[in-house]
N, C-alpha and C positions, 0 to 999 in steps of 0.2 A: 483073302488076307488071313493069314494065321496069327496064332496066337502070341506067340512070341512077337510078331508086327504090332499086334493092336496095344500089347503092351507097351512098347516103346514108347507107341504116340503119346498115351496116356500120361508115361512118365515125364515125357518131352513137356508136354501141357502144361503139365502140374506145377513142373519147374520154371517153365515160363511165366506161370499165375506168379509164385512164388517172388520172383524176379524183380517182377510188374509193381506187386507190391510193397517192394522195398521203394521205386524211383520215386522221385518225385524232388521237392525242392525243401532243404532244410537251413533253419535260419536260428540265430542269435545276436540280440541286441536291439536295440529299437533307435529312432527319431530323436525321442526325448535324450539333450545331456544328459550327464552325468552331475553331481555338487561342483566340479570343474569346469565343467564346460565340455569334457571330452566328450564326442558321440563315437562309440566304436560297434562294427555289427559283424559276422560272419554268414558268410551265404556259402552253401555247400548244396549245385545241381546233381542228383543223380539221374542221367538217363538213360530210359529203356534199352538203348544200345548198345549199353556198358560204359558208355563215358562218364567222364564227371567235370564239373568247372566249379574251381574254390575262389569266391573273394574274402577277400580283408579291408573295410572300410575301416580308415581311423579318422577324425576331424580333432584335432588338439585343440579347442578352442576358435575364437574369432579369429585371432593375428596366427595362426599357422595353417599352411594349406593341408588342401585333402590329401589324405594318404590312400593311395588302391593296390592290394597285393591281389596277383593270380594266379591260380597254379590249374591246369589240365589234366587230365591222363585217363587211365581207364579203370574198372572196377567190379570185384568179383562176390560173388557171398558165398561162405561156407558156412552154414549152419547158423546160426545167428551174429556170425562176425562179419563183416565186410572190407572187404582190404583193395585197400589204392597203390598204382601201379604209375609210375609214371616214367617214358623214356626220354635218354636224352633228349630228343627231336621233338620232346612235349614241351622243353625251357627253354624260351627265347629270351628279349628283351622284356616283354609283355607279360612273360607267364613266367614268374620268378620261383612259386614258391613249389618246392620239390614233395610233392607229399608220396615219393614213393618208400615203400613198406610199409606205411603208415596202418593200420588196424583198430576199425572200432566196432563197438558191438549195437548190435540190433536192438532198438528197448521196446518194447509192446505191448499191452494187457496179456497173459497168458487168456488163451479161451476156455482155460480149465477155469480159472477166478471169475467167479457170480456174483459179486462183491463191488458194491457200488462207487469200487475205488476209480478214481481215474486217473488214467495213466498215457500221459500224452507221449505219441511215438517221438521217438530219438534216436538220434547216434551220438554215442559218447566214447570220443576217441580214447585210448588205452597205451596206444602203443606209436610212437613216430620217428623217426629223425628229425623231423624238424620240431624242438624242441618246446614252443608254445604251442604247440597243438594239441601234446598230452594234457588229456584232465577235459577237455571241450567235448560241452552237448550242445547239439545242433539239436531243434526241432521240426518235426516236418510240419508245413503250413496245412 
């Protein structure tokens, strides 16, 4: 194997670590009401295969039922952004919500910082069409 081979893998790896480390499951909201009554929460899956699955739980109260938004598609990272992708053939009845071009950023302890700050990973969306989603951090569990 040559060197320019052994590089590849290396960098293929690296980016796959890289990757890996972004998936996983991030969340917003909790159990407990709200002073209303409302219970609302955000779940955002990212998985290793580049998919993503987005809920939207809302509970308005006793006397209103539950509210479930879905949305699908797939998901890339460039540098510390991560951008959702979603096609037609991702929005059915089931999976209403379009989060395609959507963009948000990576949030993390820098490894540079010794600093006994803590700094719980995130994504905190920036950029969307669909227009309640700008301004949201998700955290990952």
């Amino acid at each position: 194997m040559n060197l320019k081979s052994k590089l590849l893998i290396i960098i293929t790896f690296l980016f796959t670590l890289h990757v890996f480390s972004q998936a996983g499951v991030y969340n917003r909201g909790s159990e407990e009401p709200r002073e209303d009554g409302t219970i609302i929460q955000w779940t955002i899956t990212l998985n290793q295969d580049g998919t993503f699955l987005y809920h939207f739980l809302r509970v308005a109260g006793e006397r209103n039922p539950e509210e479930n938004f879905y949305g699908k598609g797939t998901w890339k990272i460039e540098g510390k952004v991560i951008m959702f992708f979603s096609k037609e053939d991702d929005l059915n009845q089931e999976f209403t919500v379009n989060l395609n071009n959507s963009k948000a950023r990576y949030i993390t302890k820098s490894p540079r910082d010794k600093s006994d700050k803590v700094v719980k990973t995130a994504l905190r969306f920036y950029e969307s069409e669909t227009s309640h989603i700008v301004g949201l951090t998700v955290y990952k569990e």
